[in-house]
Each structure stands twice: as C-alpha cells, then as structure tokens.
mmCIF file of the N, C-alpha and C atoms, coordinates in Angstrom:
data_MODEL
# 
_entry.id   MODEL 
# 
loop_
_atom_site.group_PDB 
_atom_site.id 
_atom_site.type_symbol 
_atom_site.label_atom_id 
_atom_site.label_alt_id 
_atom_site.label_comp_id 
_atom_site.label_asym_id 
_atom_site.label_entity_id 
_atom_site.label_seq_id 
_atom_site.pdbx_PDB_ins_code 
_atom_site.Cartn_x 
_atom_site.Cartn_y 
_atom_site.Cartn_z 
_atom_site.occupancy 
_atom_site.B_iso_or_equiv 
_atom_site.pdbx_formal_charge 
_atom_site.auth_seq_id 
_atom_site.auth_comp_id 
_atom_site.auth_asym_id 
_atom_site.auth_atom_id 
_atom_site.pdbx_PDB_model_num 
ATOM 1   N N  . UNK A 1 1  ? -14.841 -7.198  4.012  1.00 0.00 ? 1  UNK A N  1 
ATOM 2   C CA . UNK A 1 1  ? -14.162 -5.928  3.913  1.00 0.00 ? 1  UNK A CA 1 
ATOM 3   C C  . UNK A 1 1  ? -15.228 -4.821  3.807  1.00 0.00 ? 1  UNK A C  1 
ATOM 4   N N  . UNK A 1 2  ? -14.801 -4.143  4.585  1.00 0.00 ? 2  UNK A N  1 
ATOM 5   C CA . UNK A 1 2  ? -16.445 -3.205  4.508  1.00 0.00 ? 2  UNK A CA 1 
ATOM 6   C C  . UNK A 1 2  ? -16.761 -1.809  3.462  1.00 0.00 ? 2  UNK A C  1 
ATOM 7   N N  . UNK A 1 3  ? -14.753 -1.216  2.675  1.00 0.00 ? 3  UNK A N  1 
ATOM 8   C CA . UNK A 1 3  ? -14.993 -0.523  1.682  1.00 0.00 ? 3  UNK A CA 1 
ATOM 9   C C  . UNK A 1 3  ? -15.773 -1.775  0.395  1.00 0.00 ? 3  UNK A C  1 
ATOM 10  N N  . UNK A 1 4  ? -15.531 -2.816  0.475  1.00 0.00 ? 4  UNK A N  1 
ATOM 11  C CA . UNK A 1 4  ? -16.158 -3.775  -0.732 1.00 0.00 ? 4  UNK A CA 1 
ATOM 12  C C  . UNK A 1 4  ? -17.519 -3.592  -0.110 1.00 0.00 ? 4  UNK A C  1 
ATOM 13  N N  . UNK A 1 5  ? -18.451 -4.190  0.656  1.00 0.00 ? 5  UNK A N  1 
ATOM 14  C CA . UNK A 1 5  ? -19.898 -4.377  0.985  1.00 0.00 ? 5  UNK A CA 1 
ATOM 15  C C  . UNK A 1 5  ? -20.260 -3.249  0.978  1.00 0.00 ? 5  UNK A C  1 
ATOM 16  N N  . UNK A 1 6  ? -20.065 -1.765  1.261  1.00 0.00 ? 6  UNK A N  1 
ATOM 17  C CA . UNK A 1 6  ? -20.359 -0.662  1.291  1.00 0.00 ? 6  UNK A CA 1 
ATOM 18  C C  . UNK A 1 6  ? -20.988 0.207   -0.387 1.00 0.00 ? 6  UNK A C  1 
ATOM 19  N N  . UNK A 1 7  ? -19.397 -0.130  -0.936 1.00 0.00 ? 7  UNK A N  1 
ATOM 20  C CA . UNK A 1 7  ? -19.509 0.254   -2.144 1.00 0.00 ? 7  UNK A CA 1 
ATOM 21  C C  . UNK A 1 7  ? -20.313 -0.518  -3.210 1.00 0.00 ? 7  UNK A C  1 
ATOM 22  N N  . UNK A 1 8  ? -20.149 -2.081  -2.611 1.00 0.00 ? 8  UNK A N  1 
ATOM 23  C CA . UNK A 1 8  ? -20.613 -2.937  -3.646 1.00 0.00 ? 8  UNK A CA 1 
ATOM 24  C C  . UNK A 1 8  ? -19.734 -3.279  -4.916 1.00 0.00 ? 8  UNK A C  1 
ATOM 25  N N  . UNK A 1 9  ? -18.148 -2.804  -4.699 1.00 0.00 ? 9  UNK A N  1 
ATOM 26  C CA . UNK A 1 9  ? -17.082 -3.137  -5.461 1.00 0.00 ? 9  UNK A CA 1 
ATOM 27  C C  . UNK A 1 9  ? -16.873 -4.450  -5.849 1.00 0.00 ? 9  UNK A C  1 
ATOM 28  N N  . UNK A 1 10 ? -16.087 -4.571  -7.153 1.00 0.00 ? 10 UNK A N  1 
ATOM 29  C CA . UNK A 1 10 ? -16.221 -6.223  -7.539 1.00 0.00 ? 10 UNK A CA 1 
ATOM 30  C C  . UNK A 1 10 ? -15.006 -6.230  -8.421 1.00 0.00 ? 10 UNK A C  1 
ATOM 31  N N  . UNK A 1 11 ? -14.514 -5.087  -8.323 1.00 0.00 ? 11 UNK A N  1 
ATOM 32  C CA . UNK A 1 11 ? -13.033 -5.244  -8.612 1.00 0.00 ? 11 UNK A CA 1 
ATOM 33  C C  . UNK A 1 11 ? -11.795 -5.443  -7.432 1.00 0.00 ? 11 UNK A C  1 
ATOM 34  N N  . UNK A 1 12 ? -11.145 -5.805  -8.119 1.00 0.00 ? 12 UNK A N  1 
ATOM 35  C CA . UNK A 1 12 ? -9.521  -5.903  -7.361 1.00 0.00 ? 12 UNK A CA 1 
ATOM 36  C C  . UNK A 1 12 ? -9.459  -5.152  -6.254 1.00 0.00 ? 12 UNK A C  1 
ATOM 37  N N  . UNK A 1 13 ? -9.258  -5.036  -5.478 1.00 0.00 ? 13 UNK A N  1 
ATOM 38  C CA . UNK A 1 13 ? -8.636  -3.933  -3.989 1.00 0.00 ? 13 UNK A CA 1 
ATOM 39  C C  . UNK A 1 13 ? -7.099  -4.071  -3.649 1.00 0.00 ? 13 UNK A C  1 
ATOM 40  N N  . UNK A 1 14 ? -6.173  -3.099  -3.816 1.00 0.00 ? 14 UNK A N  1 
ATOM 41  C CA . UNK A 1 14 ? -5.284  -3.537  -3.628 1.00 0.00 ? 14 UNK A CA 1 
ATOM 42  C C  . UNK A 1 14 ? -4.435  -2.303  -2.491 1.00 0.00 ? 14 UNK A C  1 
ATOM 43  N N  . UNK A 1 15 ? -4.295  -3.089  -1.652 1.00 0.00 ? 15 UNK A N  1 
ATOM 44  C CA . UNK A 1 15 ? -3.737  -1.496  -0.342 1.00 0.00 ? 15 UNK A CA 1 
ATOM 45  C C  . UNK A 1 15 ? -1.775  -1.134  -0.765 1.00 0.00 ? 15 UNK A C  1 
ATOM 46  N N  . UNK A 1 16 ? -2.116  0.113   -1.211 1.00 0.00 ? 16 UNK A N  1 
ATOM 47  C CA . UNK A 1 16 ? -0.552  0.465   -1.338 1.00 0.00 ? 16 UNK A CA 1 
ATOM 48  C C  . UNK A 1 16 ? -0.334  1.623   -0.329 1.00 0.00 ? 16 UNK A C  1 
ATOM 49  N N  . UNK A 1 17 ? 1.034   1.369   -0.019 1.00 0.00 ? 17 UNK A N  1 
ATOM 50  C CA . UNK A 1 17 ? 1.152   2.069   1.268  1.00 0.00 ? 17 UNK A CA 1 
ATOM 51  C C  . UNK A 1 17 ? 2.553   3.486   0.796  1.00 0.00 ? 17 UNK A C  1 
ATOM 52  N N  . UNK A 1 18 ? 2.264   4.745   1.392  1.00 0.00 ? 18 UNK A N  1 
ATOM 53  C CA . UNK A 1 18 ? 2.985   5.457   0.894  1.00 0.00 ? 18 UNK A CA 1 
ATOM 54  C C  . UNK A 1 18 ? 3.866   6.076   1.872  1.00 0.00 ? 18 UNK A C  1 
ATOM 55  N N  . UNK A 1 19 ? 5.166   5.858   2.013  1.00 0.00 ? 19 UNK A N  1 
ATOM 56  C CA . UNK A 1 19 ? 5.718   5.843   3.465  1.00 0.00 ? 19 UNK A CA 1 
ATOM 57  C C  . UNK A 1 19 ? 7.428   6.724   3.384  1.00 0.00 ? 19 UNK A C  1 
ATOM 58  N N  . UNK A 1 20 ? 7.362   6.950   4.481  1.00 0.00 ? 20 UNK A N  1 
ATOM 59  C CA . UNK A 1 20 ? 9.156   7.812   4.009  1.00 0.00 ? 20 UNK A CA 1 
ATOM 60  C C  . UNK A 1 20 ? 10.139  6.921   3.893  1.00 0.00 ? 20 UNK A C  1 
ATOM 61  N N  . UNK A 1 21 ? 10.165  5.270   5.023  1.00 0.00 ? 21 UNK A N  1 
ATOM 62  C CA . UNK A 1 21 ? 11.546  4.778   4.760  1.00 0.00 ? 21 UNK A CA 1 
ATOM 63  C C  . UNK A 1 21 ? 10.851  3.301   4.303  1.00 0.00 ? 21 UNK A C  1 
ATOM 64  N N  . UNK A 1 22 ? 9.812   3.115   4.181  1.00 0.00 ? 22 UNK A N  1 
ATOM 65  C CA . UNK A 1 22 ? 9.202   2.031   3.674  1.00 0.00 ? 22 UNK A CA 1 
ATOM 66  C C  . UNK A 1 22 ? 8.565   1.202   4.932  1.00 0.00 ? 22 UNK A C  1 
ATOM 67  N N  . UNK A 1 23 ? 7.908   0.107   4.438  1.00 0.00 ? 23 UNK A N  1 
ATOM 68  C CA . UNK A 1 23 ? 7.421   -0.630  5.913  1.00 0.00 ? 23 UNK A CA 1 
ATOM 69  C C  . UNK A 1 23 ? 8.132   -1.862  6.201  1.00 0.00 ? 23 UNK A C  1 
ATOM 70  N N  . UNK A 1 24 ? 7.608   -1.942  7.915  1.00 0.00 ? 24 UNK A N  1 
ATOM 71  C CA . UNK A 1 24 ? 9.126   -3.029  8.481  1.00 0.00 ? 24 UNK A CA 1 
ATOM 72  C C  . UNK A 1 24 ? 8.231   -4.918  8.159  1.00 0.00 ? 24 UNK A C  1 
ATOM 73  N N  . UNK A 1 25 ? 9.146   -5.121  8.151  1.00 0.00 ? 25 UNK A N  1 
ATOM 74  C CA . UNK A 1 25 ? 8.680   -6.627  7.837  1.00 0.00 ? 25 UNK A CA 1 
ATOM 75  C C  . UNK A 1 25 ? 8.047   -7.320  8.664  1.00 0.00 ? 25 UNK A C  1 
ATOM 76  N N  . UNK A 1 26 ? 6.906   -7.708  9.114  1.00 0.00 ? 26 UNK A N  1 
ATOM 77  C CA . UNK A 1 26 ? 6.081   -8.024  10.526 1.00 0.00 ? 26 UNK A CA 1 
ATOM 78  C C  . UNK A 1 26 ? 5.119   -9.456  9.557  1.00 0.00 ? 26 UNK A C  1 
ATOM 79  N N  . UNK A 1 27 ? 4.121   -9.821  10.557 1.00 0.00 ? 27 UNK A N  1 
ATOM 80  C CA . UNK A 1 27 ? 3.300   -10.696 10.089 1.00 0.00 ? 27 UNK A CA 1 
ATOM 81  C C  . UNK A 1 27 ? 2.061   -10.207 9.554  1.00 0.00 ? 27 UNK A C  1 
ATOM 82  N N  . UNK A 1 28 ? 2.065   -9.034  8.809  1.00 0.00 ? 28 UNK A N  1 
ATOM 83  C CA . UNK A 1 28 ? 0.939   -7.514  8.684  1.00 0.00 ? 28 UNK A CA 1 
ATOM 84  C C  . UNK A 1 28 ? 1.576   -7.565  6.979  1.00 0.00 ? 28 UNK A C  1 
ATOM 85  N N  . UNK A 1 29 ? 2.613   -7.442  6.824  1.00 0.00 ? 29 UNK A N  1 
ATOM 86  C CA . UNK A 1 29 ? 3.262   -6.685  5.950  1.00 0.00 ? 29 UNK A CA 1 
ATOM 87  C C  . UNK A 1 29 ? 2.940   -7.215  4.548  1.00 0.00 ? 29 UNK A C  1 
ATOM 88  N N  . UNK A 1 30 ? 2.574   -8.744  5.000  1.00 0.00 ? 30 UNK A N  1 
ATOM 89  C CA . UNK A 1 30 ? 2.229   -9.494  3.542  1.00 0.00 ? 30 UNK A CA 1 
ATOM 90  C C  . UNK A 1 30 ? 0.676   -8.867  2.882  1.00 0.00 ? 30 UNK A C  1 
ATOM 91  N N  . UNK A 1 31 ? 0.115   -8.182  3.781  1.00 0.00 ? 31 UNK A N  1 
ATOM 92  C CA . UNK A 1 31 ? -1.117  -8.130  2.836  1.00 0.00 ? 31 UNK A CA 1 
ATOM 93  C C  . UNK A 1 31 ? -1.056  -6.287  1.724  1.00 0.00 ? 31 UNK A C  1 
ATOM 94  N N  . UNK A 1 32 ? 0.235   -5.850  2.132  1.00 0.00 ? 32 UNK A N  1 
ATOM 95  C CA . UNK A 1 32 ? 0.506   -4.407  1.131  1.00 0.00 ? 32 UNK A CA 1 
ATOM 96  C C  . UNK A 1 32 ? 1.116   -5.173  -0.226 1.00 0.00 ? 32 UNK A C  1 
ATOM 97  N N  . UNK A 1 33 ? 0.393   -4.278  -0.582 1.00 0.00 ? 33 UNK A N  1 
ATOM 98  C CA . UNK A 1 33 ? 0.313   -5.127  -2.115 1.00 0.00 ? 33 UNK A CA 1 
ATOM 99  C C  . UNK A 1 33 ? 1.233   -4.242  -2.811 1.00 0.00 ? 33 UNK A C  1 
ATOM 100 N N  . UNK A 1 34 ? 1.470   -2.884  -2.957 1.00 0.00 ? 34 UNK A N  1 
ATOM 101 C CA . UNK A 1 34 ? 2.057   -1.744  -3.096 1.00 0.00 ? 34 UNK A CA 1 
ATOM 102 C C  . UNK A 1 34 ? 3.051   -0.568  -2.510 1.00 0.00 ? 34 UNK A C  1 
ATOM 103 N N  . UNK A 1 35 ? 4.569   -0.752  -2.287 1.00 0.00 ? 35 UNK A N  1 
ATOM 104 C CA . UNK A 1 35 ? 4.940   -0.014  -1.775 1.00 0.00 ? 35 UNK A CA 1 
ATOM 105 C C  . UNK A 1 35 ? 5.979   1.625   -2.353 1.00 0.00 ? 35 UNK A C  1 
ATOM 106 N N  . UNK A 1 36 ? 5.630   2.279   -1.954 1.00 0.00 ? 36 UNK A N  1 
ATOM 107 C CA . UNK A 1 36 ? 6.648   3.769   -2.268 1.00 0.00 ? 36 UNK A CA 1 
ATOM 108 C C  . UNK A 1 36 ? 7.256   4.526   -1.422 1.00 0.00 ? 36 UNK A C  1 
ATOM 109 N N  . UNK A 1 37 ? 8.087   4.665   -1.365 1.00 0.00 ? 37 UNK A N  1 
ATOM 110 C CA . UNK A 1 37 ? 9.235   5.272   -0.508 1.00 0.00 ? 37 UNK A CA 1 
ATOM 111 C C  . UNK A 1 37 ? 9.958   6.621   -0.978 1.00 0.00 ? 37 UNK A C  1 
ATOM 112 N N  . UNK A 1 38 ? 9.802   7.004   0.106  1.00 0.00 ? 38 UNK A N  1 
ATOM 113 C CA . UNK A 1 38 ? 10.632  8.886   -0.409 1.00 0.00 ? 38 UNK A CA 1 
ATOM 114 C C  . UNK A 1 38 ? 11.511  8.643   -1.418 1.00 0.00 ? 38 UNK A C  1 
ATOM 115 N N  . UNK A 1 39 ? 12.413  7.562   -1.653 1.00 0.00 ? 39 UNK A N  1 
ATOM 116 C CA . UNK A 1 39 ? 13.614  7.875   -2.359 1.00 0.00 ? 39 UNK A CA 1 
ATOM 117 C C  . UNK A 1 39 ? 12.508  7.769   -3.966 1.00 0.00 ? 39 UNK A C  1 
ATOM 118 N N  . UNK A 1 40 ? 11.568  6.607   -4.062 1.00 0.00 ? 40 UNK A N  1 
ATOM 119 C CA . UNK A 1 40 ? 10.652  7.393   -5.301 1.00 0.00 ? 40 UNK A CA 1 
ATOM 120 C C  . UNK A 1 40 ? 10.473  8.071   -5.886 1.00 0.00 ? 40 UNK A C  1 
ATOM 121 N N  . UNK A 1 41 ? 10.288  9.077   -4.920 1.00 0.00 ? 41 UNK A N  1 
ATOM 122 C CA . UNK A 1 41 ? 9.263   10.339  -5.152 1.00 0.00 ? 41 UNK A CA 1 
ATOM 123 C C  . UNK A 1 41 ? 10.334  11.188  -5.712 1.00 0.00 ? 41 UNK A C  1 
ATOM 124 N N  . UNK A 1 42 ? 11.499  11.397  -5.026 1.00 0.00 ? 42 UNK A N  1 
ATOM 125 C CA . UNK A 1 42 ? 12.665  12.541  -5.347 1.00 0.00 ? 42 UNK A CA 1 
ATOM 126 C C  . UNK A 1 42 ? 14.167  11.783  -5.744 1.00 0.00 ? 42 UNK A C  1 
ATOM 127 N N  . UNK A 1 43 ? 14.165  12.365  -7.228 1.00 0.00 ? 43 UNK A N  1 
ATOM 128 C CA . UNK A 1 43 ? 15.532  11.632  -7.920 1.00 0.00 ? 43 UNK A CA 1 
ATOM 129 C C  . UNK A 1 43 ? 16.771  12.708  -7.036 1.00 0.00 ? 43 UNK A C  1 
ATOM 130 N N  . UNK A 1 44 ? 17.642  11.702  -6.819 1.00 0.00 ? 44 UNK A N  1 
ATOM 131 C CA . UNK A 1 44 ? 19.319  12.079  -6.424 1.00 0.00 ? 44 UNK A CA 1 
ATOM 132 C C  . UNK A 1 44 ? 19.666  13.128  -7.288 1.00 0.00 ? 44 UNK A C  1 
ATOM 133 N N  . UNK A 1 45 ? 20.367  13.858  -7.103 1.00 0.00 ? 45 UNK A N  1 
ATOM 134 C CA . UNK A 1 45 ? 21.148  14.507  -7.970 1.00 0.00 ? 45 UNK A CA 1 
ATOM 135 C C  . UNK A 1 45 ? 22.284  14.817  -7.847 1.00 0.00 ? 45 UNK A C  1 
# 
C-alpha cells in the first residue's frame, strides 16, 4: 500500500467512504471498512 510505505505507518488503515446513497454491492465493496450516507449527515424532521 503505498500511503503505508510512504508514510511508514504501522497503524490500522481503514478506507471509509462518504457517499450520498451509499455504495453498490460489487466484488470491491468488501474492502470499505466504513460507510456514511446523506441520510447521516441530515436528521428528518
């Protein structure tokens, strides 16, 4: 991973993804570790 060898990081990395309707389910999708979706961000009222 080249932000790890770059930085020389030795902690955790974890990719969270910040998206309006969320992400679609593919053979990709398993490595987001973190997801947030508009409805998150802004409560209903």
């Amino acid at each position: 991973m080249t932000f790890r060898r770059e930085t020389n990081c030795k902690k955790t990395i974890q990719l969270s993804m910040i998206t309006t309707f969320g992400i679609q389910k593919n053979k990709y999708s398993s490595i987001v570790t973190n997801e947030v979706i508009l409805d998150d961000l802004f409560e209903h009222v």
